[in-house]
N, C-alpha and C positions, 0 to 999 in steps of 0.2 A: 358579499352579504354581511351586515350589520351582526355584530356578537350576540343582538339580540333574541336572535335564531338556537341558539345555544340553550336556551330556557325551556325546562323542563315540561312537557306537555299538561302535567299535572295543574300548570297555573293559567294556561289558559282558561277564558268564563266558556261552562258549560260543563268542562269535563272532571277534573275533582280525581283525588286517587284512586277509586275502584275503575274508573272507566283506561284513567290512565295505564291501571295496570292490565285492563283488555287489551288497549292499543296497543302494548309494548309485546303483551304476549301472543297475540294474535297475527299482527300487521309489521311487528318490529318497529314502530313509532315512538319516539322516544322522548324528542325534541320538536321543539317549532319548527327547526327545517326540514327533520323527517318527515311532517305532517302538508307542509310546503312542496314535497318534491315528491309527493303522492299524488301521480299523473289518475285523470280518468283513463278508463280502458277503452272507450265509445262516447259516443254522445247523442241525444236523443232531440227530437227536432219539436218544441211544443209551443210552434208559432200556431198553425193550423188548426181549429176546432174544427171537427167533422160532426155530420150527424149520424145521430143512431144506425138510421139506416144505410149509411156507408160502413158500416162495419163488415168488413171482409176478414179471409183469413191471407189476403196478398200483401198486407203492410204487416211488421212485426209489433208496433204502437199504436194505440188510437188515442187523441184528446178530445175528451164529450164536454158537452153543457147541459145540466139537464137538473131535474130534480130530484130527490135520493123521496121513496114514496116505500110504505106497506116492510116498513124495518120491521125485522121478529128472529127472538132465537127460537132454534130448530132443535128436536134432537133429545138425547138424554142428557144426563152429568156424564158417561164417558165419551158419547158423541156428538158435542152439542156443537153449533157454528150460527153464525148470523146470514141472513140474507135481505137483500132488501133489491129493490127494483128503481133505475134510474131512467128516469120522461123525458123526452123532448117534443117539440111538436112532429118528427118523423116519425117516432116510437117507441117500444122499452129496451131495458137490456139488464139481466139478472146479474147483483152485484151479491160476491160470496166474503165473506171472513170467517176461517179457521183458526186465530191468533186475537190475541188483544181484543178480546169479546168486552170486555168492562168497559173499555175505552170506548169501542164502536159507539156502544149501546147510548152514549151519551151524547157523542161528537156534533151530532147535526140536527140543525133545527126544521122543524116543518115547513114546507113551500117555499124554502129560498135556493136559489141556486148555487151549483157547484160547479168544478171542471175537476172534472173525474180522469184519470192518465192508466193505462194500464191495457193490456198484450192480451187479446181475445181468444176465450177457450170454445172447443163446442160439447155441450151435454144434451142427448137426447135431441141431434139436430137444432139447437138453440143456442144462440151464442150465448157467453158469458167472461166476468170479470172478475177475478180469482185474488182476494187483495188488491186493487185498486190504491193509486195514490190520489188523494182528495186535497183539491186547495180551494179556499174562496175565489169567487172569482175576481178580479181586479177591477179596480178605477177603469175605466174607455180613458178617459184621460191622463191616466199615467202611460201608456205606450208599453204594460207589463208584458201584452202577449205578444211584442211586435220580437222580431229576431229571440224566441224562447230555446236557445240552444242550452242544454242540460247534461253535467257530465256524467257519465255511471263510472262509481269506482265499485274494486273491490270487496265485498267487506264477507264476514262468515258470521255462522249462526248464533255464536255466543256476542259477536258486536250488534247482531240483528235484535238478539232479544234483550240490549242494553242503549236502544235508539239508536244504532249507529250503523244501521245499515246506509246504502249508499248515498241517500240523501240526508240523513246523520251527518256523516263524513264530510257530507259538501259544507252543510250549514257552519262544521266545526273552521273548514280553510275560509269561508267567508267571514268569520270570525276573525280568524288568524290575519286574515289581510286587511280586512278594516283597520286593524291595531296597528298593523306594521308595514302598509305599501309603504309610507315613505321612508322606512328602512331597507325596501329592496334596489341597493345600489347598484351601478353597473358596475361589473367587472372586467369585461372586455375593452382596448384603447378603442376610441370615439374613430380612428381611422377605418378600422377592422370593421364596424358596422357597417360604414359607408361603403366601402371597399367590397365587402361580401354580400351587402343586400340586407343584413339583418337587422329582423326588430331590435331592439335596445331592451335588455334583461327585463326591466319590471311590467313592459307594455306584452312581453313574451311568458313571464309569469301569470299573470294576471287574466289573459284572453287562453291560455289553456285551461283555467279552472271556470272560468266563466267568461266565454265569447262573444263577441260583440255579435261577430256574423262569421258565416260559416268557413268563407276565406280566408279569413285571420285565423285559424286552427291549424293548418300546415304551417303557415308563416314561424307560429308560434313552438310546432315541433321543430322544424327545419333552426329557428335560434338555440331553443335549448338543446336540442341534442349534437349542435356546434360544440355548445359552451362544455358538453359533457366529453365529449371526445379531446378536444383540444385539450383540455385542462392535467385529462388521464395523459397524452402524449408527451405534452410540456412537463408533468411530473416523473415521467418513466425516463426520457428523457434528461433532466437533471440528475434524476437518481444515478444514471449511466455516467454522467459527468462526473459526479461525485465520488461515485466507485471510483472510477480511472484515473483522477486526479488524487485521490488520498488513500485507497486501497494500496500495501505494498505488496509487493509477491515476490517471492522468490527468483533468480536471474536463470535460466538453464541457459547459457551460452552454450555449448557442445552438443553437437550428437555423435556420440561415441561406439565405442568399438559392440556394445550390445543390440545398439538400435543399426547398425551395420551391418552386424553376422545377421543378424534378422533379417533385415535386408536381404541378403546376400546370398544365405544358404538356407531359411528357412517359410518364406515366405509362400503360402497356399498355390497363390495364384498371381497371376501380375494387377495390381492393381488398376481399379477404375481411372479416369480422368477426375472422375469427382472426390475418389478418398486422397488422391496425390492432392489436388485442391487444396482441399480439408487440412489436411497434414502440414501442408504449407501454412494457411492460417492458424493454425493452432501453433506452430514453431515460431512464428512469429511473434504472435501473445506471448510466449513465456521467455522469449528473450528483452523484453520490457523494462522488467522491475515493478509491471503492476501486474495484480491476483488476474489471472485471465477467469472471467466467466461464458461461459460458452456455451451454446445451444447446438446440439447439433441431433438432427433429423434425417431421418430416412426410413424409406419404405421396409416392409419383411424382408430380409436374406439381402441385403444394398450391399454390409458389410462393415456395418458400426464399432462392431467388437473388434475388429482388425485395428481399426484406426483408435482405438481405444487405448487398443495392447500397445501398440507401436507407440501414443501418444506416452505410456507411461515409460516404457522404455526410456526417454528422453530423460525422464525425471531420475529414474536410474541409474543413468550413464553420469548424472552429475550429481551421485550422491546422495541419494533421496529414495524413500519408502513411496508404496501407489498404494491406494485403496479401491474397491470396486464394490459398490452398493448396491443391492438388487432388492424389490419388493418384498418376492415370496421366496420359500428355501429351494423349490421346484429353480426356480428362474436363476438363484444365484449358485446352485450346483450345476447347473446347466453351465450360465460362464465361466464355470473354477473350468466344469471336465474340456471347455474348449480352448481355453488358455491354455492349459497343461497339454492338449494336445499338437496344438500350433506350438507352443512352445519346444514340445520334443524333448531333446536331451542338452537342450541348452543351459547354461548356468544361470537360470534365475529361478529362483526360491516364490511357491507361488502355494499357499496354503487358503483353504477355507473354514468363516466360522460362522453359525449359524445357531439358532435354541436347540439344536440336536446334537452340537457338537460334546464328546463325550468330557466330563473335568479335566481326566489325564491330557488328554487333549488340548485341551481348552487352556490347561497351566505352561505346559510348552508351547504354545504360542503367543501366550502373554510375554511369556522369557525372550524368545525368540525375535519378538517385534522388540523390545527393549532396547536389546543387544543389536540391532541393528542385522541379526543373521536372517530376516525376511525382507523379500523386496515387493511381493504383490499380497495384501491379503484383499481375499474376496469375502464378502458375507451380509448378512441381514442386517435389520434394524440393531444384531449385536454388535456391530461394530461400530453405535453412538455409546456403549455404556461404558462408567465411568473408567471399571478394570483395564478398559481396552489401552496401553501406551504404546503409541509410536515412538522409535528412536528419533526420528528426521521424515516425517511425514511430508511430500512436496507435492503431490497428486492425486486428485478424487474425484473418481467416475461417479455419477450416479445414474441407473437406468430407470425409464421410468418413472422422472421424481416428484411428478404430480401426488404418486400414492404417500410420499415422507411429510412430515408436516412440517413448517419454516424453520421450526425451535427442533425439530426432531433433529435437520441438516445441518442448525449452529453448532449441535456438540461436536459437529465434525470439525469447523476451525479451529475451535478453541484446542487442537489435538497437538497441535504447532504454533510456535511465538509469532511469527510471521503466516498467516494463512495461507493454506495449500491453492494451488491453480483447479480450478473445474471443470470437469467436464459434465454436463446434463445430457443424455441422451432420452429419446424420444425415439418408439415403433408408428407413434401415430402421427401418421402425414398434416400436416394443418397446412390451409389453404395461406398466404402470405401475408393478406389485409387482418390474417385472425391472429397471426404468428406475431407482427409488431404490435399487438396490444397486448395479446396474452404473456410473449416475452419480452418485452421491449427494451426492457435494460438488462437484456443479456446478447452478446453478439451470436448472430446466427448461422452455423454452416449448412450446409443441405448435400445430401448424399441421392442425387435422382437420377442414377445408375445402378443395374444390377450387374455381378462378375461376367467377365466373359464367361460363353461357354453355358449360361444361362438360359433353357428355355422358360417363355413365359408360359404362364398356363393356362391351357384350353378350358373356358367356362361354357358349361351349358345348360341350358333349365328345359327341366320336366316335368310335366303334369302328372298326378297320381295313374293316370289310363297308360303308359308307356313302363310303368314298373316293370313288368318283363324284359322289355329291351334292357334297361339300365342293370337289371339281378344276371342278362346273357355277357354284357359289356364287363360285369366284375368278375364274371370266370375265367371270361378271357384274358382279362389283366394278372388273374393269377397264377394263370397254367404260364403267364411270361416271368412271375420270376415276384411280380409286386404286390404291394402289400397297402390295404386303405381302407381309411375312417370313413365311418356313419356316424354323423353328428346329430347329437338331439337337443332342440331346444329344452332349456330348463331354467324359467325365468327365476324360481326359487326353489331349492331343497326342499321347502317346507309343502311347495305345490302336488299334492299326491298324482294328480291327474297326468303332471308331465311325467311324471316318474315311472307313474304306469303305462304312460307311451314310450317311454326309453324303455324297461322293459317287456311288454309287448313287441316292438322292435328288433332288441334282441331273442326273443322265441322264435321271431318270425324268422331272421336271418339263421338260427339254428336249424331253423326245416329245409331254407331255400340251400344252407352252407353246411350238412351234414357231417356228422365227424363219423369216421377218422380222416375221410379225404379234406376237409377243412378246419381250420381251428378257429371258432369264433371265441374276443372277449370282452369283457362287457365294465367299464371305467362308471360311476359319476360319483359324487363329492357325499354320498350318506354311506361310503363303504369303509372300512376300518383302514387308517394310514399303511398299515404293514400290506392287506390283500389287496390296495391300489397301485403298491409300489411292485407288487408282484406280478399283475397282470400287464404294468405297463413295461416292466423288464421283458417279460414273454413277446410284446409288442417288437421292445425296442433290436431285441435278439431274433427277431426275425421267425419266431416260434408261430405266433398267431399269424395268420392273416388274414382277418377282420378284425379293428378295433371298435366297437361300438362303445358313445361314448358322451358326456353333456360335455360343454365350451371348459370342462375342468380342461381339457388340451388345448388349448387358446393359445397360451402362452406355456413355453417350457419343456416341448417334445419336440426334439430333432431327429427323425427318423430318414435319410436322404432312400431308402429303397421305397417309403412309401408314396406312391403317386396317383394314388386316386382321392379325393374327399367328397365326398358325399353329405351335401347339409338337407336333414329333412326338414320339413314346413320352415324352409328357407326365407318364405314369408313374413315369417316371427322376428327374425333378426336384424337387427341396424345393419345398415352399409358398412362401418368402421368396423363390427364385431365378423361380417361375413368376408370382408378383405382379410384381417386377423387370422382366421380359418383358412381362407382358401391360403396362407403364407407357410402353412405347413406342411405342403406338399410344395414342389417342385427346386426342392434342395439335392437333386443329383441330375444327374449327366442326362435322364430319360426323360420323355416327354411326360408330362403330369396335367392332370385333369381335376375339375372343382364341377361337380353336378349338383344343380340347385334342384331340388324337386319341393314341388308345391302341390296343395290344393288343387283344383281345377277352379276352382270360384276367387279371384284373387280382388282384393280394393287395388282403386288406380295405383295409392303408393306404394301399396307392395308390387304392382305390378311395374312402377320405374325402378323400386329397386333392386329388382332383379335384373330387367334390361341393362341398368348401369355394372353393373357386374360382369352381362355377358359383354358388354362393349367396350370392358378397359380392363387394364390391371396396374394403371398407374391410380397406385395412393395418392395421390393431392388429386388428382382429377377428381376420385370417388369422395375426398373429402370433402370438396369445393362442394358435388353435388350432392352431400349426405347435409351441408352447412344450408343449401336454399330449400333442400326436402324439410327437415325437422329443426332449424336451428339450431344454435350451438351449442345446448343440448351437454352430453356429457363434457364435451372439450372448453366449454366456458369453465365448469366445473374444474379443470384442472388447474384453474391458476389460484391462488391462497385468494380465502375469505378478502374483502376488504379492497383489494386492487380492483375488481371490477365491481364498481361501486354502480352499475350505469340502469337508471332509472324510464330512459327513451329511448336510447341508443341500441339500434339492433346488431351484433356482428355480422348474424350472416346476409342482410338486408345492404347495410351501412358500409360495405367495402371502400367505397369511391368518395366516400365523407371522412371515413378513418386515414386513407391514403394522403387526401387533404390536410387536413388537421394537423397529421404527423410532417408533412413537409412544411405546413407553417411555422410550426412548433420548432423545427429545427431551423429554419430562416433566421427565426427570434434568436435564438441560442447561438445562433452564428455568429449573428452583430453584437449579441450583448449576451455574454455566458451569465451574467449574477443577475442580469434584469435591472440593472440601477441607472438606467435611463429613465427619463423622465418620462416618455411617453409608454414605457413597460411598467408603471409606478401600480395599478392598477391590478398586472398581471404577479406583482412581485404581493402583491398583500393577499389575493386570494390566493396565492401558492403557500404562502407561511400560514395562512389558516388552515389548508389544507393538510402541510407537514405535524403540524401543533404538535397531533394527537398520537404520532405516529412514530413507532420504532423507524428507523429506515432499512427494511429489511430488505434492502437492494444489496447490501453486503452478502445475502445469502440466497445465490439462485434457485 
């Protein structure tokens, strides 16, 4: 695409700075090609004039011909509106305006005809047309009505009340295209069209803003959102290339005598097929000489952290400081107390620091990392600040790392002359076709085994009328010895109503769980830091048995006696956040149970997503099916601003077009790593427009 696209929206004719700074604050519009790669969401069909008297409520649009007759405003100064009445020879039909009354009042002449456009309401058994879009009618001879397909875009209230609702919006890219179709060059080789079936860019821009005929609309997604996927792939892609060819890293040639006794004498359990896997790839990447960046995934309890520990190990054995980055302070004293317990009494040095940690504190371990006498430190976002000095920093986990921001994770390289090797971990399963675009230039391991010795856990869903059974099933479970959460939805702290059903909840469980023979306790996020950490101590020691509780236990409570979870109005919650929950039960030897209880009145989608719950407990399954329920949704979210730029392209729709894309993409890269063939000349000049603007922040996973 022509530089010309680079030009500021303000100089487009029509729009001028005040409008320019709606579109930029409203739509994100900024540029000519922002405003260019602003897709309709629909399209409306206004080949067909109907008569009055076809007006139903079975079409969602009707386009009339008639005469506008008996115009008058209505009403006071606080309630005043226009109405007027539109003729044909079928009959009438009452036309309303609440807006732009000064306008109305002038707009139309007496006895001439219109074609009136506009989604039938009914008042008082009479239809009607509630704002109405008015145009003259056309020429017969110009063919205006023939094939009238019309896009609706997006727009809001404040672009509404500045002419720019969606036929605004259209008038401005009809604009935009008059000026500059013959600046929309192709970007893709002339082989690649022919080859895939595809329209040719500008015939694909052009018929999705305004279509010839209705055929050519698919056509016209099916090209661009090639060109969008390809582009992202061939860019992530290179980015990978670039890493691995100029990134240096540290050499660990050895696994030595630490990662050995580990081995040897201290290891939990005998490991998965899939962490030995793992552990192999990962050995592998750091005996290189390039920065290994790594992805690695796996379900609740796989055993991430294992191969985490073991992976730093390595780094240790040949000299070198680990770090291990966690979200929240909950999550990363969680992996300090499980390091140090898997660790034992082994010799490594393995401290935590966090905004809690006390000065005294805080100054000895500044010393300590210096000097080289620590080998793991664990901790928050405090260990990007500037105090923090590594002796020989060689390794850095991070879990989680959607929640750190790109620049948050650089102050972590910059800690060592040479940057450390990576590790990225992830609790949330991502389906495969989401995982190569969301990480694509990081290599991927997958951990989709849980330990031996592992049962899975029994799901089952309940409707409000069975509550007795389920309150007879929790006593039973605790006269055996176990101990389990009552989960409340709580979509915000600030929502009273849930808060009053979390507590309500727990009053009720105080009647059904009477003390002294029961100890109920009661968790959510409006309670004072010290009396949360107190009740979930009481939890964790086995004192309580009921924890009632909002998704503050989501993440960061490992209790292996507890084996019951109980999610109320299980309804409420996503598939990913109810996988999450049922993950904190069935971390011991006993069999463990996840009770969905709902409503009796449930929507179809909550009623699949429970079924998917009770019929799996593999995470990528539940993810694949949470990705075609609701989209990609939070998990697009996790990848930095900027990368997924994609304006058509659906993830969880688009698997089979991304899979394509990315294998083309690397075909290309195969033959020709720099693009400097002549028939990739095309693909090498839209890639440097699209680098231009950009850090390459493939350096930092």
């Amino acid at each position: 695409m022509h530089a010309i696209f680079d030009t500021s929206i303000t100089y487009l004719k029509g729009v001028g700075p005040h409008k320019a700074d709606l579109l930029a604050k409203e739509l994100g519009i900024r540029t000519y090609r922002d405003l260019l790669v602003y897709f309709p969401f629909r399209y409306v069909d206004k080949s067909k004039i109907y008569k009055i008297k076809e007006v139903t409520t079975d079409a969602t649009y009707f386009l009339l011909k008639g005469r506008i007759t008996n115009l008058q405003a209505v009403g006071d100064k606080r309630t005043k509106y226009i109405k007027a009445q539109l003729v044909d020879d079928s009959g009438s039909i009452e036309l309303l305006w609440f807006k732009g009354l000064r306008w109305i009042k002038n707009r139309f002449e007496p006895g001439k005809e219109y074609l009136v456009f506009g989604k039938p309401s009914v008042y008082k058994n009479m239809f009607n047309f509630v704002h109405p879009e008015i145009d003259d009618v056309p020429d017969e001879q110009s063919g205006a009505l023939t094939n009238r397909l019309e896009g609706i875009y997006h727009s809001s209230e404040k672009l509404k009340n500045a002419g720019m609702g969606s036929r605004g919006i259209s008038k401005l890219i009809k604009t935009l295209l008059t000026a500059t179709a013959g600046q929309l060059l192709e970007n893709l080789p002339d082989n690649f069209i022919k080859r895939y079936g595809l329209l040719d860019h500008k015939t694909a821009m052009l018929n999705i803003h305004f279509p010839a005929n209705p055929e050519i609309i698919n056509k016209a997604i099916l090209r661009l959102k090639f060109e969008e996927l390809f582009f992202l792939q061939l860019e992530l892609l290179l980015q990978k290339k670039i890493l691995k060819n100029k990134a240096q890293g540290q050499v660990f040639e050895r696994v030595g005598e630490k990662f050995n006794t580990f081995f040897k004498d201290y290891l939990p359990f005998e490991l998965t097929g899939a962490q030995k896997r793992v552990i192999r790839e990962i050995r592998g990447d750091l005996r290189t000489g390039k920065q290994m960046n790594r992805l690695l995934q796996g379900d609740v309890g796989s055993g991430k952290t294992l191969v985490a520990l073991m992976s730093m190990l390595i780094a240790i054995d040949n000299g070198f400081q680990a770090t291990f980055m966690a979200p929240t302070e909950i999550l990363a004293t969680q992996h300090y107390n499980t390091l140090r317990q898997i660790l034992g009494d082994m010799n490594v040095s393995v401290e935590l620091l966090t905004g809690s940690t006390k000065a005294t504190k805080r100054k000895q371990l500044h010393e300590d990392l210096q000097q080289g006498r620590l080998d793991i430190l664990v901790g928050t976002h405090a260990l990007i600040e500037d105090t923090v000095k590594f002796s020989k920093l060689g390794f850095v986990v991070i879990d989680e790392q959607h929640r750190f921001g790109v620049a948050q994770r650089a102050k972590l390289w910059k800690k060592n002359k040479i940057p450390p090797h990576v590790l990225v971990m992830t609790a949330t399963p991502i389906p495969r076709t989401l995982a190569m675009t969301l990480y694509g230039n990081l290599d991927i391991s997958i951990i989709d085994e849980l330990p031996p010795g592992r049962k899975p856990v029994k799901t089952l869903h309940f409707f409000e009328s069975k509550r007795l059974r389920v309150i007879g099933f929790m006593r039973d479970q605790i006269q055996k010895g176990r101990q389990i959460y009552v989960v409340y939805p709580l979509i915000s702290e600030s929502e009273k109503m849930d808060l009053k059903n979390l507590m309500d909840g727990y009053e009720n469980m105080l009647r059904d769980f009477p003390e002294p023979e029961y100890q109920v306790s009661v968790v959510h996020g409006k309670m004072k830091p010290d009396v949360k950490a107190f009740e979930m101590k009481r939890f964790t020691d086995g004192i309580t048995n009921i924890l009632v509780a909002t998704t503050v236990i989501e993440v960061g409570v490992d209790v292996p006696n507890a084996s019951v979870m109980i999610i109320e109005n299980a309804e409420r919650f996503g598939l990913s956040q109810l996988h999450q929950l049922r993950g904190r039960v069935g971390r011991g030897a006993d069999q463990s149970w996840c009770i969905l209880m709902s409503g009796n009145k449930l929507s179809n989608e909550g009623r699949k997503r429970l079924e998917i719950m009770v019929s799996t407990t593999d995470g990528f399954k539940i993810a694949e099916a949470d990705l075609k329920l609701r989209g990609p949704g939070d998990i697009q979210g996790t990848r930095q601003s900027g990368m997924l730029d994609l304006h058509l392209a659906n993830l969880a729709k688009d698997g089979d077009l991304i899979a394509k894309t990315r294998k083309i993409a690397a075909e290309i890269l195969e033959d020709d790593p720099r693009l400097q063939k002549e028939e990739n000349r095309r693909l090498n000049l839209e890639i440097r427009r699209r680098f231009k603007d950009k850090t390459l922040w493939a350096r930092i996973s």
